[in-house]
C-alpha positions in Angstrom: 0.0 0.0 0.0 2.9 3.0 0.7 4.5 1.5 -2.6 1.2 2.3 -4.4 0.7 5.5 -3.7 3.7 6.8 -5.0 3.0 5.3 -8.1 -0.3 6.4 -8.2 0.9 10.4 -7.8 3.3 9.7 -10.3 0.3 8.7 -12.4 -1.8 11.6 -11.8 1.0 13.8 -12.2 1.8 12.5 -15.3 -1.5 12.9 -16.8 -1.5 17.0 -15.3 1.8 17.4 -16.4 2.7 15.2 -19.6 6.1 15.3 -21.1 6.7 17.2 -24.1 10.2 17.3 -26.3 9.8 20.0 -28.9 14.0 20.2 -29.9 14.6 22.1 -32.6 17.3 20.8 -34.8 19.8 22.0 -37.3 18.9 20.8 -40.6 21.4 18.8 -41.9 22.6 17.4 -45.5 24.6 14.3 -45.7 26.6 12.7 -48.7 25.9 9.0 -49.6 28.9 8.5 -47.5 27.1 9.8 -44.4 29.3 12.9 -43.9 28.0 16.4 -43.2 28.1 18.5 -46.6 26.2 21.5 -45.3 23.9 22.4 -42.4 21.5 24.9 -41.4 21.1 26.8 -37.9 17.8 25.6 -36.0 14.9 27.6 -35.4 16.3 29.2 -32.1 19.7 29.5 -33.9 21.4 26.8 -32.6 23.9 24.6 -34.1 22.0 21.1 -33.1 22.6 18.4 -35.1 20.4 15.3 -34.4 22.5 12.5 -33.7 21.7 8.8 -35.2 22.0 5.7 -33.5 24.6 4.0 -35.4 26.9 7.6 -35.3 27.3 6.9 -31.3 31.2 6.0 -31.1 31.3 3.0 -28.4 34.4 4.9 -27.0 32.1 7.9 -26.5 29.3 6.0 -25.1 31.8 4.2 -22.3 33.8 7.2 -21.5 30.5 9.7 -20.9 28.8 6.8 -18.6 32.0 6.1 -16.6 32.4 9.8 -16.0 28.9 10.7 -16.0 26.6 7.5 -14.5 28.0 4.7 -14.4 25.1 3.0 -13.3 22.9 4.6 -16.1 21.1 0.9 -16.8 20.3 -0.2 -13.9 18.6 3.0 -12.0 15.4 4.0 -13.0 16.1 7.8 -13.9 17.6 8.5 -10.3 20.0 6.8 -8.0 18.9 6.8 -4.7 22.1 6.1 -3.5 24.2 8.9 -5.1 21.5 11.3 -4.1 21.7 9.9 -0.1 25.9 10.1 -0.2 25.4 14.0 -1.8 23.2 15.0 0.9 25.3 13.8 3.0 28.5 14.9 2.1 26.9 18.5 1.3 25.4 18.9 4.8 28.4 18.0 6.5 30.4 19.8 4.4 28.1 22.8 4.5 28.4 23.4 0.8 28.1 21.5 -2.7 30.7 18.9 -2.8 29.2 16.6 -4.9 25.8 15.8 -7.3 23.5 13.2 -7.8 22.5 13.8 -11.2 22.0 11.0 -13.5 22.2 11.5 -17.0 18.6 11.2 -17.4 17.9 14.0 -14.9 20.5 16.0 -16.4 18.4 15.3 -19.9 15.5 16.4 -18.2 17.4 19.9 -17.1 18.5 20.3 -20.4 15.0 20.6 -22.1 13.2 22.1 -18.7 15.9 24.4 -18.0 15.3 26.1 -14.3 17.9 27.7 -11.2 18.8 24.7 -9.2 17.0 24.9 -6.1 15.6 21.9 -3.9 12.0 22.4 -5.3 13.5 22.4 -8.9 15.3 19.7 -8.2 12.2 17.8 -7.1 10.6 18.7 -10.4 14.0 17.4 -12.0 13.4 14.1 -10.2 9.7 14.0 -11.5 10.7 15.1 -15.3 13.4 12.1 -15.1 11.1 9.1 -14.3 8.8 10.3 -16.7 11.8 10.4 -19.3 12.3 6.6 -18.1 8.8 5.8 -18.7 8.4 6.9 -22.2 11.6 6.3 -23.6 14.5 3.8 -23.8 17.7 4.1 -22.1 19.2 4.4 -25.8 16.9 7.0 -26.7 17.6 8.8 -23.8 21.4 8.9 -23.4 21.2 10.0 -27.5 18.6 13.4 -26.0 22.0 13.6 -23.7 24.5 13.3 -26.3 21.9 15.9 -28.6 21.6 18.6 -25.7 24.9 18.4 -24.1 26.4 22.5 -24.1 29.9 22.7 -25.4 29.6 26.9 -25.4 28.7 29.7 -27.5 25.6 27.9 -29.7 27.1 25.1 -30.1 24.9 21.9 -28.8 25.8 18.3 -29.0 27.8 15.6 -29.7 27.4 16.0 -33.4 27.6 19.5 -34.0 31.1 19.8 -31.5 32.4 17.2 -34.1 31.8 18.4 -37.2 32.3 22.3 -36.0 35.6 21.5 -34.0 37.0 18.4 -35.6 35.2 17.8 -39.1 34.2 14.8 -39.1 31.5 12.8 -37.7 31.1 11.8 -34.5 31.9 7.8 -34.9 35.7 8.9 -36.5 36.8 10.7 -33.1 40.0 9.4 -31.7 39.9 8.4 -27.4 41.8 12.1 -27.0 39.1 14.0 -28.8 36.2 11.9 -27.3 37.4 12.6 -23.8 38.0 16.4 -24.8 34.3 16.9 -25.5 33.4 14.8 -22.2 35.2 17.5 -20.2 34.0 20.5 -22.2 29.9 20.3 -21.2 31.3 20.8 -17.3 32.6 24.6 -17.9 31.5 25.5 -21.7 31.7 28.7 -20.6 35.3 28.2 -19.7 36.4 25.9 -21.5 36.4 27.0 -25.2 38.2 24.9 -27.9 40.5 27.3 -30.0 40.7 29.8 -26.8 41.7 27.6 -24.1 43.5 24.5 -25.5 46.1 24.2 -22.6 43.5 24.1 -20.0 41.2 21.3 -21.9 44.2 19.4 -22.3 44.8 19.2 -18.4 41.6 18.6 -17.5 41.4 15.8 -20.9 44.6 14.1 -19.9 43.1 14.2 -16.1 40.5 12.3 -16.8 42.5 10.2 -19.0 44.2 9.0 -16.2 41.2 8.5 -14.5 39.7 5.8 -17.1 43.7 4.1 -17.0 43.0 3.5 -13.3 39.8 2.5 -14.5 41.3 0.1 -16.8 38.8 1.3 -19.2 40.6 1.3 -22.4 43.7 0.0 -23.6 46.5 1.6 -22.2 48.8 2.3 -25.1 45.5 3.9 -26.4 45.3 5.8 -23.6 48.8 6.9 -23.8 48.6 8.1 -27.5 45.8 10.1 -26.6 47.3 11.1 -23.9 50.5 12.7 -26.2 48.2 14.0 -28.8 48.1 17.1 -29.0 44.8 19.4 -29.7 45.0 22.0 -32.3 41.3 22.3 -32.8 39.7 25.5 -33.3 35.8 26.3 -34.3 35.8 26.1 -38.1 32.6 27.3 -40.3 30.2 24.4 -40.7 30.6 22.5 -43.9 29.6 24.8 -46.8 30.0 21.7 -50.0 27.2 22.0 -52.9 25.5 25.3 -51.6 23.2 25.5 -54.1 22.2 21.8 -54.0 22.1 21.8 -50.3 19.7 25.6 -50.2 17.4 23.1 -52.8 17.4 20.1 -50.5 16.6 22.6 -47.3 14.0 23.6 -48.8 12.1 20.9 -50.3 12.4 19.0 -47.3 11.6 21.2 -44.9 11.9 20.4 -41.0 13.4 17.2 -41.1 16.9 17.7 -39.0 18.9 15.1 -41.5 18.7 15.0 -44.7 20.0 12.4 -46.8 20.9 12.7 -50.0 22.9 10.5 -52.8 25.2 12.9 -53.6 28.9 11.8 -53.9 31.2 13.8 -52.1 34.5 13.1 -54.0 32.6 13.6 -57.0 31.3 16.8 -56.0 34.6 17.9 -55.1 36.1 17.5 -58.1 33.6 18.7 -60.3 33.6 22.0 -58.1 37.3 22.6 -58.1 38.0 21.3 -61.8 34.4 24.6 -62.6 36.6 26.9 -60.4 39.8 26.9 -61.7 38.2 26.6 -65.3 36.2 29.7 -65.1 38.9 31.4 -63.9 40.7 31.1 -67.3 37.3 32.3 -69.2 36.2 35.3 -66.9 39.0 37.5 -69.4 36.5 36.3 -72.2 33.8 38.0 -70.2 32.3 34.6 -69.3 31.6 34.3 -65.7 29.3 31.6 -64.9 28.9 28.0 -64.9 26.6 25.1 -64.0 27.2 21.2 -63.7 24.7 18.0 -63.2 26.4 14.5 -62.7 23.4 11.6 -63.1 24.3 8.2 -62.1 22.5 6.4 -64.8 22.0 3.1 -63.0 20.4 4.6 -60.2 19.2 8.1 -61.4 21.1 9.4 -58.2 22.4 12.9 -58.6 25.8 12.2 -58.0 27.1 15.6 -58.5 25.0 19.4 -58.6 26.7 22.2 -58.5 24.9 25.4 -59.4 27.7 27.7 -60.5 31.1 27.6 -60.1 31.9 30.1 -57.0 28.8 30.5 -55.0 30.5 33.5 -52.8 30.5 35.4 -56.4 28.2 38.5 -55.8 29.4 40.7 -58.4 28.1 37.7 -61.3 25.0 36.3 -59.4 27.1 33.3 -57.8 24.4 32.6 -55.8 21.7 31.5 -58.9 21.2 28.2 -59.0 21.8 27.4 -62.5 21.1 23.8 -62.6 17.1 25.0 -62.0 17.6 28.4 -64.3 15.8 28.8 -67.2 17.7 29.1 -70.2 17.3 28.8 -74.3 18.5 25.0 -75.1 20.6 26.2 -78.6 21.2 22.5 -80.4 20.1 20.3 -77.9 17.2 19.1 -77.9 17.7 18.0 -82.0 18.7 14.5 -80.9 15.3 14.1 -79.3 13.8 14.9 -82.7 16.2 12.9 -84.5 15.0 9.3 -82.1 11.7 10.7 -82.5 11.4 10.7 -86.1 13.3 7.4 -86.4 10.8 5.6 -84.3 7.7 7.1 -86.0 9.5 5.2 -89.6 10.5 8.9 -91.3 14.2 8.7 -91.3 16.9 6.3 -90.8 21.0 7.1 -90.1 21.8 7.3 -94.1 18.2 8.8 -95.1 19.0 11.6 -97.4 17.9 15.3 -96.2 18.1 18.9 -98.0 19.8 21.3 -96.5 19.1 24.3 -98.9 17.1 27.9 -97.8 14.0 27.0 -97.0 10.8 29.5 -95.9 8.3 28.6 -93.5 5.9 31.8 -93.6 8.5 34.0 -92.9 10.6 31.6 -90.9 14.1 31.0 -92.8 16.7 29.4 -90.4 19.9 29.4 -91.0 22.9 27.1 -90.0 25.4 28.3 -88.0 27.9 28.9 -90.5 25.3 30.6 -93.0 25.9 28.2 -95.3 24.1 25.2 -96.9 25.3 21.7 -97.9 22.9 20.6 -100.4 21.7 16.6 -99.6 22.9 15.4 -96.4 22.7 12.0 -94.6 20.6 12.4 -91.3 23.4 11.4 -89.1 25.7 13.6 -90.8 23.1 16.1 -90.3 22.9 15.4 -86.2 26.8 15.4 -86.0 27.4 18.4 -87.5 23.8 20.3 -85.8 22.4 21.4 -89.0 20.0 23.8 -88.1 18.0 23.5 -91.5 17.6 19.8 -91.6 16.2 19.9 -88.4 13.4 22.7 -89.2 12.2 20.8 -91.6 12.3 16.9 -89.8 10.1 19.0 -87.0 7.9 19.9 -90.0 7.5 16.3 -90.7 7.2 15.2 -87.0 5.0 17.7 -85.7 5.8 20.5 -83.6 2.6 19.4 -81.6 3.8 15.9 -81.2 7.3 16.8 -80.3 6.4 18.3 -77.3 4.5 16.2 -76.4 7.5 14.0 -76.1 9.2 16.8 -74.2 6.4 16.5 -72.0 6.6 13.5 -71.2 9.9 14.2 -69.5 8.9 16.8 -67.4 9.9 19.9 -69.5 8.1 22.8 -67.2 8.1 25.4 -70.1 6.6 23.0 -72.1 4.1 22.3 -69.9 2.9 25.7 -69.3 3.7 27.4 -72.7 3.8 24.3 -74.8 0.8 25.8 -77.3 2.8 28.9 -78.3 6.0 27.6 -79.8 6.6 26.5 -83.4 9.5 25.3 -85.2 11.9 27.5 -83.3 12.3 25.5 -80.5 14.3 22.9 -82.2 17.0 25.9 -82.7 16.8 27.1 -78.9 13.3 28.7 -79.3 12.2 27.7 -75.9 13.6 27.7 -72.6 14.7 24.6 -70.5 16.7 23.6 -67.6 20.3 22.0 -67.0 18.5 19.3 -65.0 15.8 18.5 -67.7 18.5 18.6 -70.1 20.5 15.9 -68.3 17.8 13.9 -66.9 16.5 13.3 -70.7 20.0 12.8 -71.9 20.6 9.9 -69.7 17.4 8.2 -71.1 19.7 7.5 -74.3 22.1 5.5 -72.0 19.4 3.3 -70.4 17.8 2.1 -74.1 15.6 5.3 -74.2 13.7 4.7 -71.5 13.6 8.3 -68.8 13.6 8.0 -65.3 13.1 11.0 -62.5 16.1 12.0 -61.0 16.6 10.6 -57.5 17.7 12.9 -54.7 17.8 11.3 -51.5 19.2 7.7 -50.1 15.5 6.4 -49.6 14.8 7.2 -53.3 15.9 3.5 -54.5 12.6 2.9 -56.8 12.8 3.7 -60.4 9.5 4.8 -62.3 10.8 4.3 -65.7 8.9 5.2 -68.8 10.2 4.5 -73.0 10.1 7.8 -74.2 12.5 6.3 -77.2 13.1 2.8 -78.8 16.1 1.2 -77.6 16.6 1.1 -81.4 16.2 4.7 -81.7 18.3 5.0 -78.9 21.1 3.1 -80.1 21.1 4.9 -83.5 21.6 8.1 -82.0 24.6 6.9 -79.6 25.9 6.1 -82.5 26.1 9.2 -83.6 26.9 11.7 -81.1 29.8 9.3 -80.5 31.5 10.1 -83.4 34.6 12.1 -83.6 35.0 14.2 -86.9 32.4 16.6 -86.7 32.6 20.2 -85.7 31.7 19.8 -82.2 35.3 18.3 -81.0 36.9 21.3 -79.2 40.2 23.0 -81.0 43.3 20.6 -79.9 40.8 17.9 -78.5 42.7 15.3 -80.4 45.9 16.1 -79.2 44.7 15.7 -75.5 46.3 13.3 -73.5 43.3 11.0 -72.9 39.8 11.6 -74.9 36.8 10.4 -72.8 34.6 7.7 -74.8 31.2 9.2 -74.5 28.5 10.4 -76.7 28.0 14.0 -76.4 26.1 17.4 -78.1 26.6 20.8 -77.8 24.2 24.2 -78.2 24.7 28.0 -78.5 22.3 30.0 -78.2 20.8 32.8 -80.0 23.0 35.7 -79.4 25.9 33.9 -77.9 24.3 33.8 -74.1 24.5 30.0 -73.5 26.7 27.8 -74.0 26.1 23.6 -73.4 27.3 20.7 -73.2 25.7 17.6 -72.4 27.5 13.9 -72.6 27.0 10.4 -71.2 29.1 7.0 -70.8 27.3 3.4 -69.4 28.1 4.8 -66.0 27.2 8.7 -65.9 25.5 11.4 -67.8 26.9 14.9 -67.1 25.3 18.6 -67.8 27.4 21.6 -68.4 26.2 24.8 -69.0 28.6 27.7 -69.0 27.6 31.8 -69.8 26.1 34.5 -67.9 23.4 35.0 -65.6 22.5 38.3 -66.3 22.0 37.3 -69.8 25.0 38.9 -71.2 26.0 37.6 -74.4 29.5 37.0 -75.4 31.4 36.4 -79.3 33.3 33.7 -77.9 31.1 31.9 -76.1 30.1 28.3 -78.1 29.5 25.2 -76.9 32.3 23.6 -78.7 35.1 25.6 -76.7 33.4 27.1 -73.7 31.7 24.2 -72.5 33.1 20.6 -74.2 36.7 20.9 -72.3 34.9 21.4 -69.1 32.6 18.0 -69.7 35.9 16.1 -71.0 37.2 17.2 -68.0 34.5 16.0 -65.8 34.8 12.8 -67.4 38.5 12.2 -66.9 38.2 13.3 -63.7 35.4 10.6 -62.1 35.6 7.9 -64.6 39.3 8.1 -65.6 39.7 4.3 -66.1 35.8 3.5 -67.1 35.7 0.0 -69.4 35.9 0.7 -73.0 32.5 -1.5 -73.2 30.3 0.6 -75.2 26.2 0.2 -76.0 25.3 -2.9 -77.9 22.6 -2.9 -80.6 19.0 -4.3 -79.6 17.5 -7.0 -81.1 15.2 -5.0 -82.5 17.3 -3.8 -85.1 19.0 -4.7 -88.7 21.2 -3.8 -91.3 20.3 -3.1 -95.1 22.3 -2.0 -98.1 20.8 1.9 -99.1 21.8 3.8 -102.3 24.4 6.4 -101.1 22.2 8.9 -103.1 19.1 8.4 -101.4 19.1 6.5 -98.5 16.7 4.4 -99.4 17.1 0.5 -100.3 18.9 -0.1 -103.5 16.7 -0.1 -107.0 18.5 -1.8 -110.0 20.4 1.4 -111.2 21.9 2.1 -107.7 25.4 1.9 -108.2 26.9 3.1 -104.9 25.4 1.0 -101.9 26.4 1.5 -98.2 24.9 -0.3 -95.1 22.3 1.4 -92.8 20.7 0.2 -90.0 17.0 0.3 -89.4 13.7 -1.1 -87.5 11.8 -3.9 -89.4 8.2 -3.1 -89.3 9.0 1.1 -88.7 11.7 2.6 -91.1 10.7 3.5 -94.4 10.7 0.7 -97.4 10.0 2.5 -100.4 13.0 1.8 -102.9 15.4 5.0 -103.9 14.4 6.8 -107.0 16.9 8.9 -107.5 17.0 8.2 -111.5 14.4 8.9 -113.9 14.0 7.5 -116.9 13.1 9.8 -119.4 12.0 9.0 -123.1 14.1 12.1 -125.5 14.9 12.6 -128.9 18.0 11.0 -131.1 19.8 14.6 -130.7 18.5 15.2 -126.7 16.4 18.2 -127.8 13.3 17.7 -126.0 11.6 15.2 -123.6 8.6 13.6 -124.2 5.9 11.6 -122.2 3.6 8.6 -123.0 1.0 10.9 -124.9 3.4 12.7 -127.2 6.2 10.2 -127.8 6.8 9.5 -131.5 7.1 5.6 -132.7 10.4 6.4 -133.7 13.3 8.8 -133.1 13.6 8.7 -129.7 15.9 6.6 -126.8 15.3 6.0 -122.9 17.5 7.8 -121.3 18.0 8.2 -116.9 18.2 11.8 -115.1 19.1 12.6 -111.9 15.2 13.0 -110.5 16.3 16.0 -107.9 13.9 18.0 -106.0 12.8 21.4 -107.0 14.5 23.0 -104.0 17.7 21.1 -104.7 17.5 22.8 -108.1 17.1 25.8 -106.9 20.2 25.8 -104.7 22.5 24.2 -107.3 21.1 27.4 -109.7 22.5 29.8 -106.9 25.2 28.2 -105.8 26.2 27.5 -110.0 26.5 23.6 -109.3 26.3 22.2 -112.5 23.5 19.4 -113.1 22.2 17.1 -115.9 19.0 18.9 -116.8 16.2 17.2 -118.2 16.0 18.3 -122.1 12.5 20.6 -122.7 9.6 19.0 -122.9 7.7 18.5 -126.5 6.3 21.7 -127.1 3.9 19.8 -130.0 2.4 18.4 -126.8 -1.2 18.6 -126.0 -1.4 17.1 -122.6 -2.0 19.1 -119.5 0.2 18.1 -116.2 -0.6 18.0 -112.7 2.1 16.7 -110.3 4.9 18.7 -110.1 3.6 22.0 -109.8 5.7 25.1 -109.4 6.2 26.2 -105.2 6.0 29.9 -105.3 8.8 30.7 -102.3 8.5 34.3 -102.6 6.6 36.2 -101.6 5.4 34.1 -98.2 2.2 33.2 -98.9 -0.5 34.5 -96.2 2.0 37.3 -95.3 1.4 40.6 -94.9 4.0 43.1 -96.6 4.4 46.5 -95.1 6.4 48.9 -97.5 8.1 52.2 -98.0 5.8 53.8 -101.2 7.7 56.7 -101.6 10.8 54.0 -102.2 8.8 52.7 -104.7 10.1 49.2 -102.8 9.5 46.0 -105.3 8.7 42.0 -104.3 10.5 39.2 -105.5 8.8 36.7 -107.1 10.8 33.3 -107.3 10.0 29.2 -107.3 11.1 25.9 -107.4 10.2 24.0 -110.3 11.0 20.8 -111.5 13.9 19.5 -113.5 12.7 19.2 -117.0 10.7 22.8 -116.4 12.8 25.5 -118.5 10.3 28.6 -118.3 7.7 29.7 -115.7 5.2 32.6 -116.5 4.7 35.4 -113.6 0.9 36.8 -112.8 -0.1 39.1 -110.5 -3.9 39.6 -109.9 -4.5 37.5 -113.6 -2.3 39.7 -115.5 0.7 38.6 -117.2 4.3 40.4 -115.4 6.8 38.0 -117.2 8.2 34.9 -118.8 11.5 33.6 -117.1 13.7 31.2 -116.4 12.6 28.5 -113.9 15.3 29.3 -111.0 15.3 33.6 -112.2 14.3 35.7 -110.0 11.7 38.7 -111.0 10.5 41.8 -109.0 7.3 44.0 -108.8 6.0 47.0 -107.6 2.8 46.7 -106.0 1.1 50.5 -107.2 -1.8 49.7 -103.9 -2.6 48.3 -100.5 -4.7 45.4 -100.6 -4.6 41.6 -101.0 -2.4 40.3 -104.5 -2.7 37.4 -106.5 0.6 36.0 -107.2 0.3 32.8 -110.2 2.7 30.8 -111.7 2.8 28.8 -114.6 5.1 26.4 -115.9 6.1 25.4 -119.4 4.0 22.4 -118.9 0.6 24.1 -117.4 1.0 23.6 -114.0 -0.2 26.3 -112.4 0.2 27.4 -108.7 -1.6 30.4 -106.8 -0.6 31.8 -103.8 -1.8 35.6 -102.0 -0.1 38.3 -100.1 -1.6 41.6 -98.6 0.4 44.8 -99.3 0.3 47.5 -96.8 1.8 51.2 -97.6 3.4 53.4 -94.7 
């Protein structure tokens, strides 16, 4: 019965008064490898750091219960008997000679802070059992370790570590474990970096204490003994600033938070971004950005968001892995996989790159200048920028980003509906990390995985945005070495990474990228100016490339020279070198291709015609006006009317088609002339008291020789097919423009004319 009331007070009190730990902790970002990359003060500004289980360092653990309570697992949150000999050796001592407090009361001090009077201590007494009620002895000797003062605003086990020694609190040697046992007695007095000589005697005091003890070995205790402490308070780590600002952030109010990225990694990518940038700050280039994807996991292995974060004069502190900036080049071998999976193109499919008009849209390549017919991977490898306007023609600018889409492109999720075929050439705006997330779908058989961030993050939601035979094809390519794209001196360099890679520039010169991947990694670079400043030299070629080669020699030195295999779902087939297309019986020049069965394109090449002429190649003639006699099969080139049109400017010579019968009576239909200019639909605004003119101009076919000019159904001019003819419009208002060819095909097209 006098046992039970006790318990039953301690019951009611326990309801009235329930225990409540609200510790605030620093917020803290560890590397895969568990150390401390950066941390953040808690919400009362203390540096807190929550200490796990398996970071306890056994040494620690013996040496704070042998000086602190020994008997901490067998009491139930006070010791009766240390509390009876302190009384007594206070009374008859008439002042405090020794204490009684366990290490749970002493927890329960710590988070009910009060002046130490005999009622306190009562409460202290009270808060303790209650301590031993709700928690584990574990759990409470870690809210020990966690609260323990070591001076200033520093708190803890964890934080003393990392702030004093760097490192966690597992790694600490017997001398520095017994330093920070001393330390919580006079934190006040006893400051690391201001009073070394003192910590040391009272260390190397206790030291002896636990050789007495016969609590560690003693030539341990003798090395810690002669070691000396040269510890100061240092900065808390300050690694990946902008990655660990992100984490802090998304994750907010959880007091460890951990991530996957790799620390030696991380290191090296930020010191190789440093010391390059300083070379290309005297081209006016200040800023830089890097993303290192593992691809087997989709961990970020490697973020740093530009390459000296304490940079305030050049925005140092943007995060330009998440900044929005125009892609340049590379998004085109998205469109390329794209338009091989939906059977348009394959690797040797022939392409035009000649001027081109899209309502008033005429890009340009980079150079300015055009290349006639082109294979489609020589077209990727050297980033035409025509070829690719006109394959996003053909795929769809709708259904292109759609694919963008599906990989999580934000600007293409909210402004999606107001691009056109600009965005192939850097008409949009995208991120480093969308960039290099999509990237790294090419290196895992096209299929695109969200990045991974943290540790717990080990399930992969995978979805085939490309064929693994697309995906293939296009490794392929951006593997290759002779193409314009290899930075100046590259192939002199002492070791050349083996990765497939593609570079951008934007318009203006204000970004410059470059994005490559192995079997192991896929890393981002991005290197220009945050404030939007453009620059002549920048180009992804040789302000961004020797970075990523860089990067690459630097975490995957020795990587295995084992490179993607083909899928099954691929094959080889002999093309006409002409064409691209399979071989027809008067293909002389064959080369192999590869392509999907069931998806690439079958039709045969027909790059020949065969045309019926005369004896003397005068004229041509068709199946209604061909004579019985007189006349011999003969096979032309069958080129495209824009091809003929750039071989007329550029004075290539061609075999032309002879004219056709002019005795003929039949009226043609295929083939018509393609008016090019003016724009049809457009509306021209012009100078009147210039008397400004338009130029009228199309592509016609090969055997066309003349073309007749009408504006509003009245005759301008004959001409040549490829000549180019002006007029003066005399009003405002909407024009019929005609053409006719010397075989009757006709094409209309109308423009509006507005005078200023």
């Amino acid at each position: 019965m006098v046992l039970l009331v006790p318990i039953v007070g301690f019951i009611i009190l326990n309801k009235l008064y329930p225990l409540t730990i609200n510790t605030p902790y620093s917020t803290v970002i560890t590397a895969s490898d568990g150390s401390v990359i950066n941390a953040f003060l808690s919400s009362d500004d203390k540096w807190r750091m929550k200490l796990e289980e398996d970071e306890v360092n056994p040494v620690l653990k013996k040496a704070v219960l042998l000086k602190e309570d020994r008997y901490f697992y067998y009491h139930p949150g006070v010791n009766p008997v240390a509390i009876v000999r302190a009384a007594y050796n206070n009374i008859t001592q008439n002042k405090t000679t020794s204490g009684a407090s366990t290490i749970t009361m002493q927890v329960a001090r710590l988070l009910y802070p009060k002046q130490r009077t005999y009622l306190n201590k009562l409460t202290e007494i009270f808060r303790a059992m209650q301590l031993e009620w709700n928690y584990s002895k574990n759990e409470i000797l870690n809210l020990y370790l966690n609260l323990i003062p070591f001076g200033g605003n520093i708190e803890g086990v964890k934080a003393a570590s990392v702030l004093y020694f760097q490192q966690s609190p597992k790694q600490l040697s017997l001398a520095q474990v017994v330093t920070l046992t001393v330390i919580p007695n006079k934190p006040s007095s006893l400051k690391i970096g201001e009073q070394n000589a003192r910590i040391v005697e009272f260390r190397n005091k206790w030291l002896q204490y636990y050789k007495q003890e016969r609590a560690f070995p003693e030539t341990a205790i003798q090395d810690a003994l002669n070691e000396p402490l040269e510890a100061t308070r240092l900065e808390a780590p300050k690694v990946a600033p902008h990655f660990a600002y992100r984490m802090f952030r998304k994750y907010k109010n959880q007091p460890i938070i951990k991530t996957t990225l790799n620390r030696q990694v991380q290191e090296k990518v930020e010191q190789l971004a440093y010391n390059y940038m300083q070379r290309l700050r005297y081209q006016n280039i200040h800023n830089a950005a890097v993303l290192v994807i593992n691809n087997d996991t989709k961990a970020v292995e490697a973020y740093m968001g530009s390459a000296d974060f304490t940079d305030a004069a050049h925005g140092g502190q943007v995060d330009g892995v998440q900044a929005i900036r125009s892609p340049g080049s590379t998004l085109k071998p998205f469109l390329y996989a794209t338009a091989i999976d939906k059977g348009l193109i394959t690797p040797k499919t022939i392409i035009s790159d000649v001027p081109i008009d899209y309502a008033g849209y005429r890009p340009q390549n980079y150079f300015g200048n055009y290349n006639g017919n082109v294979t489609i991977e020589h077209a990727l490898a050297t980033s035409l920028n025509v070829p690719a306007v006109k394959l996003l023609d053909q795929v769809g600018v709708h259904s292109f980003i759609k694919k963008l889409q599906q990989a999580e492109f934000s600007q293409m999720k909210a402004k999606g509906d107001q691009l056109g075929l600009s965005l192939i050439l850097g008409g949009c705006g995208v991120k480093l990390e969308e960039l290099t997330a999509l990237y790294a779908a090419f290196a895992n058989n096209g299929k695109y995985s969200p990045l991974n961030w943290l540790q717990q993050d080990t399930a992969i939601v995978e979805q085939q945005v490309f064929s693994p035979a697309s995906a293939y094809m296009v490794n392929q390519t951006l593997t290759q070495l002779l193409r314009p794209d290899l930075p100046h001196n590259a192939q002199n360099s002492a070791h050349l990474p083996k990765i497939a890679w593609k570079t951008g520039t934007s318009y203006g010169r204000k970004d410059a990228w470059s994005i490559g991947y192995n079997k192991k990694y896929t890393v981002g670079v991005w290197v220009g100016n945050f404030a939007g400043e453009g620059v002549p030299e920048i180009n992804g070629t040789d302000s961004a490339t020797p970075l990523l080669f860089d990067i690459f020699n630097a975490i995957d030195y020795n990587s295995p020279n084992n490179w993607f295999a083909p899928p099954k779902t691929i094959a080889n087939r002999a093309v006409c070198t002409e064409s691209g297309q399979p071989g027809n019986s008067f293909c002389k020049d064959v080369v192999m291709d590869t392509f999907i069965p069931g998806i690439s394109p079958v039709a045969k090449c027909s790059h020949l015609k065969k045309v019926a002429v005369s004896v003397d190649e005068k004229y041509a003639y068709c199946t209604t006006c061909q004579p019985q006699t007189g006349t011999a099969q003969k096979w032309y080139p069958n080129y495209k009317p824009e091809i003929l049109t750039f071989f007329d400017s550029e004075n290539i010579p061609y075999q032309r088609i002879p004219a056709h019968n002019p005795n003929c009576s039949r009226i043609f239909q295929d083939f018509a002339p393609v008016i090019t200019s003016p724009t049809a639909e457009m509306e021209y605004i012009l100078e009147q008291e210039d008397r400004q003119k338009l130029m009228l101009h199309c592509n016609a076919h090969n055997e066309v020789k003349k073309v007749y000019w009408y504006i509003n159904d009245k005759f301008v001019k004959a001409a040549a097919a490829n000549e180019k003819v002006f007029f003066e419009p005399t009003r405002a208002g909407k024009y019929k423009i005609s053409c006719t060819d010397d075989q009757g095909r006709n094409t209309n097209s109308y423009v509006s004319v507005q005078f200023m």
